[in-house]
C-alpha positions in Angstrom: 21.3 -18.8 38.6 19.1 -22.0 38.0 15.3 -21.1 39.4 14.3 -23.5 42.1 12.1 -26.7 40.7 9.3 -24.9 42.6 8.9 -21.9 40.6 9.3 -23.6 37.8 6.4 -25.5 38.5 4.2 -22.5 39.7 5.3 -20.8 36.1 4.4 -24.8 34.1 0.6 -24.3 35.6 0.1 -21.5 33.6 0.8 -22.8 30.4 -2.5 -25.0 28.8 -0.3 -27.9 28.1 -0.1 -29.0 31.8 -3.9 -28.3 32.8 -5.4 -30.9 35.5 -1.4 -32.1 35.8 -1.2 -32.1 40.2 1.6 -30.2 41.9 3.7 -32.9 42.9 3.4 -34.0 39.0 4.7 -30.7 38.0 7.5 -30.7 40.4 8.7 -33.8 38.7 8.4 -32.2 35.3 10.0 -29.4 36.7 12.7 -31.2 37.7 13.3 -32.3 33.7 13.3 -28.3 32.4 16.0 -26.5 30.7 15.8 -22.6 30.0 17.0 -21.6 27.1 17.6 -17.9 25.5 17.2 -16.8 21.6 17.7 -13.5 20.6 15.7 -11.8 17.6 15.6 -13.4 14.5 17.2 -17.1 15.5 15.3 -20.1 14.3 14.5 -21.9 17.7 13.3 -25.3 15.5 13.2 -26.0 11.6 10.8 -27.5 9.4 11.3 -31.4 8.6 13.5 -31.7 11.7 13.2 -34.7 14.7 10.9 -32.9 17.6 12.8 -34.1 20.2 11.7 -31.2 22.5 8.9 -29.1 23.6 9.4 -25.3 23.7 7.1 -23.4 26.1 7.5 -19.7 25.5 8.3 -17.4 28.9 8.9 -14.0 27.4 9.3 -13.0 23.8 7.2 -13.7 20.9 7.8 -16.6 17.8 6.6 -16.8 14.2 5.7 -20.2 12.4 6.8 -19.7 9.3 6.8 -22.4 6.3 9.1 -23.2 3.5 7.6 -21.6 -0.3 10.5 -23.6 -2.4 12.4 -26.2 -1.3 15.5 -24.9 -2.1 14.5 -21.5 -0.3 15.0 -20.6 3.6 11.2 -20.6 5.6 9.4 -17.4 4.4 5.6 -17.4 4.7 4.2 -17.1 8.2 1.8 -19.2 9.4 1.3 -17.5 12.9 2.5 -15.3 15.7 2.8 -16.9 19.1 3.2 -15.2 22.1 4.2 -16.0 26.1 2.2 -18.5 27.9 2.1 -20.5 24.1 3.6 -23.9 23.1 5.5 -25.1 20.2 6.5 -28.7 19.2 3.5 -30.1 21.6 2.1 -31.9 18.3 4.8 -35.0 18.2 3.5 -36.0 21.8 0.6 -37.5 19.1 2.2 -38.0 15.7 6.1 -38.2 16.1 6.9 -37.0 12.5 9.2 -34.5 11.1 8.0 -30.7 12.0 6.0 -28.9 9.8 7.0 -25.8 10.3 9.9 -23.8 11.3 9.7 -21.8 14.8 11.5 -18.1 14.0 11.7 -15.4 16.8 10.5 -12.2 16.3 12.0 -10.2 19.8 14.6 -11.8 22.3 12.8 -14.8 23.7 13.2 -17.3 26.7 11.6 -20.9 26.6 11.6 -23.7 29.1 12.4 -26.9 26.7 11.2 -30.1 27.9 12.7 -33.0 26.4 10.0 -35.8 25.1 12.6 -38.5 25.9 12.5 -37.3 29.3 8.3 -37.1 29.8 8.3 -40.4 28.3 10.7 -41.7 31.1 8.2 -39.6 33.4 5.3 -41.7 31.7 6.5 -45.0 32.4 6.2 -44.4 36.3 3.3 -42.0 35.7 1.4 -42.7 33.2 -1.7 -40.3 34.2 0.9 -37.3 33.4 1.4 -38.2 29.7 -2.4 -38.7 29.3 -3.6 -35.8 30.9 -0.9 -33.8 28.6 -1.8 -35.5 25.4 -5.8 -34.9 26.2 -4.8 -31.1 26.6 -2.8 -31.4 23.4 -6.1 -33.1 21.4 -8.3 -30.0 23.1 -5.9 -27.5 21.7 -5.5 -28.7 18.6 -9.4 -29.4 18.4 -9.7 -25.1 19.2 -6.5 -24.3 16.7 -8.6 -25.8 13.9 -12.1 -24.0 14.9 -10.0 -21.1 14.4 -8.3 -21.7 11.1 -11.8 -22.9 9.2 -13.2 -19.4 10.3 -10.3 -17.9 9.4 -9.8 -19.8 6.2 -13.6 -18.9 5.4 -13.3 -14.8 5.9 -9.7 -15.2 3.9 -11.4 -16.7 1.2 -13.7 -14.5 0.9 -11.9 -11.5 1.1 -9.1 -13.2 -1.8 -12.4 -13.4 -3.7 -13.7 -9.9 -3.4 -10.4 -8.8 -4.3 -10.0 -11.1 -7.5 -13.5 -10.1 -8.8 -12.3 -6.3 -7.6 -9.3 -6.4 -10.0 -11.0 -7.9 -12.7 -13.4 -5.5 -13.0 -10.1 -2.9 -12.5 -9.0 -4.7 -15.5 -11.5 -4.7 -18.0 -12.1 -0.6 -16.9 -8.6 0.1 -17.4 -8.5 -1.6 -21.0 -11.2 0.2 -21.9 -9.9 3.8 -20.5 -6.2 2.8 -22.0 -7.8 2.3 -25.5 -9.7 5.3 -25.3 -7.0 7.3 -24.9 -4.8 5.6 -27.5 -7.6 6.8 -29.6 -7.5 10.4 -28.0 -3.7 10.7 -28.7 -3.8 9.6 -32.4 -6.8 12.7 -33.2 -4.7 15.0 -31.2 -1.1 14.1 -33.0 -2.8 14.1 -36.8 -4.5 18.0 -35.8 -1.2 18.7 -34.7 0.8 17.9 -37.5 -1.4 19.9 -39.6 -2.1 22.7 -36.9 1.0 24.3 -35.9 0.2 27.3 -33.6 0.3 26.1 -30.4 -2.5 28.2 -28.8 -4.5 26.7 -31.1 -3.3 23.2 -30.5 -4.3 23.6 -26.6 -7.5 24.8 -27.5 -8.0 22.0 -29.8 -7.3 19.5 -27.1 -9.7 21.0 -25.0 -12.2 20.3 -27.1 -11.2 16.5 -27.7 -10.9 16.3 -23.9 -14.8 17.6 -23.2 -16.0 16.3 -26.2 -14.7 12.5 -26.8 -12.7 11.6 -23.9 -14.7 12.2 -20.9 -17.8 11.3 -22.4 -16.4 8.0 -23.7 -14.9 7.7 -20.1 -18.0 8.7 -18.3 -19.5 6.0 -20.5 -17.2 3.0 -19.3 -17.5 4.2 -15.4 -21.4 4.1 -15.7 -20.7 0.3 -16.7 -18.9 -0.6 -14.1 -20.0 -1.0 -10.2 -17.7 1.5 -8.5 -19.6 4.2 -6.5 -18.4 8.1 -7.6 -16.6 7.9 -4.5 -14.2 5.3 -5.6 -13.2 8.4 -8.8 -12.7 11.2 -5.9 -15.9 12.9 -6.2 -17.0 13.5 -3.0 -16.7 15.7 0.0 -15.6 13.6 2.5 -12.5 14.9 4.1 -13.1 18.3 2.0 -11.6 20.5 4.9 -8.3 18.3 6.1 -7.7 18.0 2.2 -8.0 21.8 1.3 -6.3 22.5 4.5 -3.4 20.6 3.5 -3.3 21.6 -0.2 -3.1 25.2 0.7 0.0 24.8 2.9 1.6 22.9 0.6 0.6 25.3 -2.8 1.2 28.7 -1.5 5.2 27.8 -1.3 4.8 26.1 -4.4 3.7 29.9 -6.1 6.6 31.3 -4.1 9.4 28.7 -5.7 7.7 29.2 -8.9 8.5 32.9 -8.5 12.0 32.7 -7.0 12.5 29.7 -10.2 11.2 32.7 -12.7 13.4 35.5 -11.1 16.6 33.1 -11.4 16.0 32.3 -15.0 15.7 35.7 -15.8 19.5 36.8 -14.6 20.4 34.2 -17.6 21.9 36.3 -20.5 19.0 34.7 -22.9 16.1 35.3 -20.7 17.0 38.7 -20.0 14.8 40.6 -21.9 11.5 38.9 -20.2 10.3 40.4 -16.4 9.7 38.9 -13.8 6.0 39.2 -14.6 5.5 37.9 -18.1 2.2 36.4 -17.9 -0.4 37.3 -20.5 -2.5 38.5 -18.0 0.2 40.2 -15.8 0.9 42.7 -19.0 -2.6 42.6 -20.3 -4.7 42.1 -17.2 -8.4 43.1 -19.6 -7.7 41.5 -22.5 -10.9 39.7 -23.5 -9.3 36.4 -25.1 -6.7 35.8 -22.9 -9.3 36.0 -19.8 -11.3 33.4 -22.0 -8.5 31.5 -22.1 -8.0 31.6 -18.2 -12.3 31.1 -17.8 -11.4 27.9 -20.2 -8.2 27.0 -18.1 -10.1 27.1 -14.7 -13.2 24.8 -16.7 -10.8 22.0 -17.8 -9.0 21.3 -14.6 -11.7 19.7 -13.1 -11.7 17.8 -15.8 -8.2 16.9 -16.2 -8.2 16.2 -12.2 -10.9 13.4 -12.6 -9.6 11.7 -15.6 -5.6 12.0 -14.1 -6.2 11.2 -10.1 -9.8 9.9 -10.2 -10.2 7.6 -12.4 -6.4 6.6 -13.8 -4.6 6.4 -10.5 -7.6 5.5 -8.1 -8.3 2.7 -10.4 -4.2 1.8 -10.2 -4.5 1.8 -7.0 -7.0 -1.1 -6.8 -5.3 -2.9 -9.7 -1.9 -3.0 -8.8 -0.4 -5.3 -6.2 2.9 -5.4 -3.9 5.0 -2.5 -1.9 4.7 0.8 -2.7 0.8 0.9 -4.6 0.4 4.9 -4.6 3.2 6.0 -5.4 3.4 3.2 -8.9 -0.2 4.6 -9.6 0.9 7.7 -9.3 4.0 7.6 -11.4 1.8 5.5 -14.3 -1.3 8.0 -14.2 1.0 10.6 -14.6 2.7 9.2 -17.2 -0.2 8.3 -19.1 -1.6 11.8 -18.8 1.5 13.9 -19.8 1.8 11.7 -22.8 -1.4 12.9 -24.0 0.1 16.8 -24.0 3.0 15.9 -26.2 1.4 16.8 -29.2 1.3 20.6 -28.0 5.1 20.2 -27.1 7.6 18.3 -25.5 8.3 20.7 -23.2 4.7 21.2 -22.3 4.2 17.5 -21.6 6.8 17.3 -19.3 5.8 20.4 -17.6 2.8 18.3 -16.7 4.5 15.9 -15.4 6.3 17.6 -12.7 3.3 18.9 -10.6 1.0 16.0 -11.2 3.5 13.9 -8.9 2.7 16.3 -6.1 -1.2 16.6 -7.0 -1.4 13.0 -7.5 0.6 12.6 -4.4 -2.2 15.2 -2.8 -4.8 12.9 -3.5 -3.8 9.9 -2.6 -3.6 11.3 1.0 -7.3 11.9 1.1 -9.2 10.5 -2.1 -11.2 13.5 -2.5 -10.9 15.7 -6.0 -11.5 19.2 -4.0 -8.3 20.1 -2.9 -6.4 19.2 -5.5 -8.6 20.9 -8.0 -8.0 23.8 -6.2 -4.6 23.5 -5.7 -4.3 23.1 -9.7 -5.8 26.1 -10.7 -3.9 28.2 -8.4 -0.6 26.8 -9.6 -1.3 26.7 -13.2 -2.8 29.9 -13.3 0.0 31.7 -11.3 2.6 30.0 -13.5 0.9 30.3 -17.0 -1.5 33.8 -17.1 0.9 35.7 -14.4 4.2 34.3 -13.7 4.5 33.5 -17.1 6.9 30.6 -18.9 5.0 30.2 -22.0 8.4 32.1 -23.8 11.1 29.8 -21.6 9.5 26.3 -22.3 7.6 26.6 -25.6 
């Protein structure tokens, strides 16, 4: 059922566009309006077309979006209107083809007003089209106010961001080549060191001796804050909390992995215990080892989360940041273990999606230090898999 010209008119006032227009004007507009209905996602005008009509919106909301290509359909907004907004006002001053496409976002009604009609309107009141186009000039006067503030901040922030990433740039060069160099040491001692206790011992020393110094070096050049590399204690309790709940069942699927393996024919002979310090719990050099173990992750944490994925982080750009930072940091790092073994590298790997995964949710180190040492402890010194994978 059509509304009466009367409400109609009561619902026009509200709109900017008809500001100082009288009631018995607005009655005559009135008189002139179509509703009209779009459901999500319709195109309710399109760029370059005649703007034959004015589109007030009643309910619903509209995006003006603009063409990228040519030969590509509208795709970068421009703005989000809402009720009680106009579109198509502009060509009651400049009757050129639209400059934008009008898209809705939810179900939408407008009340169209057709210019060929408010021009007929104008010709027998004249005051109505002025008063209109002098609420048109103040909008458009306000519209671009806004979009030079606007314009300003977004500037600003595009060049924060761009001096950001170059800086993210020239770090991660640095760290990338420093760890080429790390990997070529490592692989020449291994192909003249066999033993592979020997081999992890040797990388230890490479890691605390030549890699984090040299990348301890590159971060003091820089301008990020420790912060930015996960040291810090902000958030310590939520990110413990968390890492607990998610480790403990991680040492019980570890367990229930290790007691599986071990009803294979070939594994047969190990128990379910086969860690060095589950049959030799006093044994000076393996608890050295452990001592060692629990010294390096720290280590390993910073260089892995901290500073190759929290700098990916920054760097990279699109959908889906953390997790690509995550994947690449981890790839990076378990490359430099496959000079102990295959095997070893990959075992890496696995966890360091869930620890890098862990600290992406909070950016502090602490939890998923922790969470680390647990694991690799319980797997390697108690659990035991040193005889399944290597």
């Amino acid at each position: 059922m059509r509304e009466s010209i009367d409400a109609i008119a009561r619902k026009l006032a509200n709109f900017y566009l008809f500001a100082g227009v009288s009631s018995a004007e607005l009655n005559m507009i009135a008189a002139h309006v179509q509703t009209v209905d779009f459901q999500e996602a319709q195109f309710v005008t399109l760029e370059g077309e005649k703007p034959d009509e004015i589109f007030l919106i009643l309910e619903g909301r509209v995006e003006i979006v603009k063409n990228v290509s040519p030969d590509l359909p509208p795709t970068h907004r421009v703005a989000i209107l809402e009720k009680g907004n106009s579109v198509g006002e502009m060509a009651l001053l400049d009757y050129q083809p639209r400059s934008a496409s009008v898209r809705t976002v939810a179900p939408s009604t407008f009340y169209v007003l057709s210019l060929a009609r408010l021009k007929q309107l104008n010709e027998a009141h004249p005051d109505i089209y002025r008063v209109i186009a002098n609420n048109v000039e103040k909008e458009i006067c306000q519209r671009l106010r806004y979009t030079t503030e606007v314009t300003v901040v977004s500037l600003r922030e595009n060049l924060e961001q761009s001096t950001i990433r170059e800086l993210m740039g020239h770090f991660l060069i640095n760290v990338f080549v420093i760890l080429c160099a790390y990997i070529l040491v490592a692989e020449s001692i291994a192909s003249v060191v066999r033993d592979i206790n020997t081999n992890i011992i040797i990388s230890a020393s490479l890691l605390v001796g030549i890699l984090f110094p040299a990348t301890l070096i590159v971060i003091k050049r820089g301008r990020q804050s420790w912060d930015f590399f996960g040291l810090t204690a902000t958030n310590w309790r939520p990110a413990l909390g968390e890492a607990m709940a998610w480790t403990f069942p991680i040492l019980v699927l570890a367990l229930a992995a290790k007691w599986l393996t071990i009803l294979h024919p070939a594994y047969s002979h190990l128990s379910l215990f086969s860690g060095r310090l589950a049959q030799n719990p006093t044994h000076g050099p393996y608890l050295l080892q452990l001592c060692i173990y629990v010294a390096l992750v720290p280590v390993q944490e910073f260089l892995a989360r901290g500073v190759l994925q929290g700098s990916l982080q920054e760097f990279l750009t699109g959908r889906h940041v953390a997790w690509k930072a995550i994947l690449i940091s981890n790839l990076l790092f378990s490359t430099l273990h496959v000079h102990v073994s295959l095997s070893f590298a990959l075992l890496t790997f696995v966890p360091g999606i869930f620890w890098g995964w862990l600290y992406s949710q909070h950016r502090t180190l602490i939890g998923v230090i922790i969470s680390h040492i647990l694991i690799g402890a319980w797997i390697f010194y108690f659990v035991g898999v040193h005889n399944i994978l290597m």
